[in-house]
N, CA, C and O of each residue as an XYZ file, in Angstrom:
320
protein
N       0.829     -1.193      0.000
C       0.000      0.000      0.000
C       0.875      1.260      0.000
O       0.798      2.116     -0.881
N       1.814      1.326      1.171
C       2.779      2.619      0.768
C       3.581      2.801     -0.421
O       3.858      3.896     -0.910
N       3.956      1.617     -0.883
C       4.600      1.594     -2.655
C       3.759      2.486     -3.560
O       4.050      3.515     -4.170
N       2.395      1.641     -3.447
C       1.690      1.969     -4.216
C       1.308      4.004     -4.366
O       1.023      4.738     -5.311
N       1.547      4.247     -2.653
C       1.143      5.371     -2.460
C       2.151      6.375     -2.820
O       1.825      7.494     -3.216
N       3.240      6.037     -2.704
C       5.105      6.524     -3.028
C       4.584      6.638     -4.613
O       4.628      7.776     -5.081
N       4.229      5.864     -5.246
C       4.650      5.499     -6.889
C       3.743      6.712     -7.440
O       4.271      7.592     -8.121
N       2.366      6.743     -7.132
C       1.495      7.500     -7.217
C       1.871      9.404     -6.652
O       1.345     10.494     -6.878
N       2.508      9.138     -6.220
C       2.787     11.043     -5.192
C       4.183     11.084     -6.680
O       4.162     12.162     -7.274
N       5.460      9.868     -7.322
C       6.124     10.444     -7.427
C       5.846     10.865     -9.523
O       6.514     11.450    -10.375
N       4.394     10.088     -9.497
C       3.831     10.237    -10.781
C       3.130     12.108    -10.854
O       3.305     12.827    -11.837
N       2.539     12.450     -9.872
C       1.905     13.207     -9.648
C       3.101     14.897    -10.098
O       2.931     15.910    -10.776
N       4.258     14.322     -9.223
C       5.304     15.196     -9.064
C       5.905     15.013    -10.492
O       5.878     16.037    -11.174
N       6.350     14.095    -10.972
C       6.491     14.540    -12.546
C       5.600     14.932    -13.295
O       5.781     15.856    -14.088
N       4.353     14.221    -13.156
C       3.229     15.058    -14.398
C       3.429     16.586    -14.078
O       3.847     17.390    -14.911
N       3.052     16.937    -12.647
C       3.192     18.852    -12.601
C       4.667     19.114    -13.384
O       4.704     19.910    -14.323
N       5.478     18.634    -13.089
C       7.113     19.255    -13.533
C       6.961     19.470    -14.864
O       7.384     20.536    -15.312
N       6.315     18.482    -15.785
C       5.989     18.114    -17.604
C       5.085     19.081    -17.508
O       5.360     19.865    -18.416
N       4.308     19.409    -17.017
C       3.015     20.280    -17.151
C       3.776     21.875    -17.099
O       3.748     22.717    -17.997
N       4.347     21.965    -15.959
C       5.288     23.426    -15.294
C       6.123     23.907    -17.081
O       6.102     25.030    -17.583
N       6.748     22.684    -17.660
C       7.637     23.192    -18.708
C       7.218     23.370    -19.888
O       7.934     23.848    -20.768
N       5.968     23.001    -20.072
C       5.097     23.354    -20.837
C       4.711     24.629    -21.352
O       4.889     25.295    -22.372
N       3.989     24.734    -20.032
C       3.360     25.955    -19.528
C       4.557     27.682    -19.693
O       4.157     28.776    -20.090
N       5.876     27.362    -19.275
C       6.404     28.643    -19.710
C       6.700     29.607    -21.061
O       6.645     30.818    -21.279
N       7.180     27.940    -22.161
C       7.291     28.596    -23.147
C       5.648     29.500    -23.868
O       5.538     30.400    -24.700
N       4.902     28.943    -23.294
C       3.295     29.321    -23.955
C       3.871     30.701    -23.245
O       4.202     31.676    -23.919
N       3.938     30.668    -22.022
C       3.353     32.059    -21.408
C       4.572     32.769    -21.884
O       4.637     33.764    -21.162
N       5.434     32.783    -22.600
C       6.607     33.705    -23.682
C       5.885     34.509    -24.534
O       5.819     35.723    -24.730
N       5.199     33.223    -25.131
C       4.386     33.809    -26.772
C       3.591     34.537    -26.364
O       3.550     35.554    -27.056
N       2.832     34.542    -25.470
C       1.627     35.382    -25.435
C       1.614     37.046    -25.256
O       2.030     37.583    -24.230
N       1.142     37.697    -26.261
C       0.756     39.154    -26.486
C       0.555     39.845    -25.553
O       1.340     40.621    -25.009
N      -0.666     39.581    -25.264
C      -1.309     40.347    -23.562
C      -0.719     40.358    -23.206
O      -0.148     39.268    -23.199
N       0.105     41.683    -22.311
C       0.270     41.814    -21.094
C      -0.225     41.395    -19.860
O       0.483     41.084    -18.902
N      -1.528     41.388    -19.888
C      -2.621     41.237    -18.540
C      -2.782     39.737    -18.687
O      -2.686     39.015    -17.695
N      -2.992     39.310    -19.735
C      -3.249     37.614    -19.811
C      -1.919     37.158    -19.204
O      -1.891     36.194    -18.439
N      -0.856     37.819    -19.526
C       0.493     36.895    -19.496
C       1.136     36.968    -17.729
O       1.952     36.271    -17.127
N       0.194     38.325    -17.276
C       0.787     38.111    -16.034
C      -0.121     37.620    -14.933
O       0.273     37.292    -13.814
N      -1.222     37.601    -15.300
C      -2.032     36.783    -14.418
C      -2.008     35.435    -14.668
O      -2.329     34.591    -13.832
N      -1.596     35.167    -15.924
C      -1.480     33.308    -16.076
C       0.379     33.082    -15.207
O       0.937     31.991    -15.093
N       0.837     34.144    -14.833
C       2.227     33.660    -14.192
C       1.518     33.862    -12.853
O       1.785     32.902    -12.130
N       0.933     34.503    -12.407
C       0.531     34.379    -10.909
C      -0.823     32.934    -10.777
O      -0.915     32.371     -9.686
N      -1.522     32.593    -11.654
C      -2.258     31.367    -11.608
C      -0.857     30.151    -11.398
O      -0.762     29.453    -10.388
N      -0.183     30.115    -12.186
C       0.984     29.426    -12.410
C       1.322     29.273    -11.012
O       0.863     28.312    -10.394
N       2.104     30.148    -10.425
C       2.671     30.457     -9.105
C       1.754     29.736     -8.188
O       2.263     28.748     -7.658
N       0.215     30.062     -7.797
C      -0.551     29.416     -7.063
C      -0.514     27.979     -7.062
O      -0.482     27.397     -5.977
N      -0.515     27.149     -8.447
C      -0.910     26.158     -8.934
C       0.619     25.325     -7.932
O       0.652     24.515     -7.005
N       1.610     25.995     -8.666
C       3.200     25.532     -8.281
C       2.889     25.685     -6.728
O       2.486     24.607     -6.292
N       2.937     26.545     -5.881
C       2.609     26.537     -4.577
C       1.593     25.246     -3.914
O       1.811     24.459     -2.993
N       0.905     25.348     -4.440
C      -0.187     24.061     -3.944
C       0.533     22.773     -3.984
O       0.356     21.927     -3.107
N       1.607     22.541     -5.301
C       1.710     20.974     -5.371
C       3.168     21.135     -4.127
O       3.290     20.165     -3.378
N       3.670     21.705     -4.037
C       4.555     22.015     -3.148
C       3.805     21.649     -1.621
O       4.119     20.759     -0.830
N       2.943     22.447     -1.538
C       1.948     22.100     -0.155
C       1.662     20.561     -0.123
O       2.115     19.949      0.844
N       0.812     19.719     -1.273
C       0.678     18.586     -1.493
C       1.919     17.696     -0.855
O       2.032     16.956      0.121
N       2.901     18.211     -2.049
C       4.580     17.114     -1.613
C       4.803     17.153     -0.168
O       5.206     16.208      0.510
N       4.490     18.387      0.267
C       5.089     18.034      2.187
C       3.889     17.370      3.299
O       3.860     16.725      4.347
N       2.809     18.086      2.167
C       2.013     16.905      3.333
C       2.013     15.454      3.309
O       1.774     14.703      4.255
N       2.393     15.065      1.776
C       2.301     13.569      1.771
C       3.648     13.000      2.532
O       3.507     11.998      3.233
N       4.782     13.527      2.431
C       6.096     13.008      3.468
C       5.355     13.379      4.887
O       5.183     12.466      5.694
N       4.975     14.525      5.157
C       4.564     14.380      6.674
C       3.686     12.990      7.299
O       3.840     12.196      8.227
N       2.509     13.259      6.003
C       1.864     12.048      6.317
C       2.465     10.196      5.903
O       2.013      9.100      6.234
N       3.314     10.495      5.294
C       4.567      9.333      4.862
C       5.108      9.044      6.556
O       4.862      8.016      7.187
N       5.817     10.122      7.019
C       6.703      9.675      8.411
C       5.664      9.250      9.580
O       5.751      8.477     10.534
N       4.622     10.113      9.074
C       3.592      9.443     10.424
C       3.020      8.434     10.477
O       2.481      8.092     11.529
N       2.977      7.727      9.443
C       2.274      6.323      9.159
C       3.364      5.151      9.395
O       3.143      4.079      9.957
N       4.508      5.562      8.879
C       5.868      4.622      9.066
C       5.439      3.527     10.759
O       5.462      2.315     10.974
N       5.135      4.588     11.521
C       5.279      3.164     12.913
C       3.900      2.812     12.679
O       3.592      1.826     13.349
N       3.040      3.222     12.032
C       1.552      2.241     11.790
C       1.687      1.019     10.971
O       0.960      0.040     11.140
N       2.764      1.091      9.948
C       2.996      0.254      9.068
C       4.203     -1.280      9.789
O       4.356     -2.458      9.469
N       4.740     -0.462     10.737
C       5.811     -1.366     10.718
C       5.177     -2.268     12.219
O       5.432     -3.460     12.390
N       4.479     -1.584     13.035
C       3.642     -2.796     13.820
C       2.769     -3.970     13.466
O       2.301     -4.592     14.420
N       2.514     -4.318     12.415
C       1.972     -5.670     12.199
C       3.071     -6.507     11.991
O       3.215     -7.582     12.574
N       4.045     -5.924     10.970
C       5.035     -6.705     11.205
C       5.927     -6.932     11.863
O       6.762     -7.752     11.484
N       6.036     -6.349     12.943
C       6.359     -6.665     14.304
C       5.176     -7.886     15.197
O       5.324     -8.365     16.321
N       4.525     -8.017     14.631
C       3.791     -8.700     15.077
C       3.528    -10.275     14.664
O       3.277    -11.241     15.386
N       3.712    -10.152     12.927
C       3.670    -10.802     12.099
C       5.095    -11.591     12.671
O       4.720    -12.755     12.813
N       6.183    -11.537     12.968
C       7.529    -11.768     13.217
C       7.874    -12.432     14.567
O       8.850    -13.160     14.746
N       6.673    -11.988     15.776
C       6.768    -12.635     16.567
C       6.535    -14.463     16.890
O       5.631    -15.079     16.326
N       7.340    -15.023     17.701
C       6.996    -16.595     17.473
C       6.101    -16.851     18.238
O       6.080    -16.302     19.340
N       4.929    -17.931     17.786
C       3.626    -18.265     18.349
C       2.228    -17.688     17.955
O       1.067    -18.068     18.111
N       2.946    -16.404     17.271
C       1.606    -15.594     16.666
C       0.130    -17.103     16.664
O      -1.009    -16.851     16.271
């Protein structure tokens, strides 16, 4: 389950990165002034959030670690 959950957070974190490099050269081309600088502050928000995301999932990564590792502490004991 944590693999699964690791594999998934580190898919998430490359799709934004592919998405992030995308996204600059567009916002080069674009004419508007006003379009071009409010799509860099949408940008900024967007980038901020997955940043928020990444630390909550390690926070919530280290806090689960001794939830995970007591069964098999348990699992390991003789006589179970």
């Amino acid at each position: 389950m944590l693999k699964d959950l690791t594999s998934l957070a580190g898919q998430m974190k490359s799709q934004g990165a592919t998405c992030f490099k995308t996204v600059d050269p567009e916002m080069v081309k674009m004419q508007n002034e006003d379009i071009r600088n409010r799509s860099e502050v949408r940008k900024k928000e967007v980038d901020s959030r997955f940043g928020r995301i990444g630390q909550r999932y390690d926070q919530t990564k280290t806090a689960f670690m001794p939830l995970m590792s007591d069964p098999r502490d348990v699992q390991k004991f003789p006589g179970r």
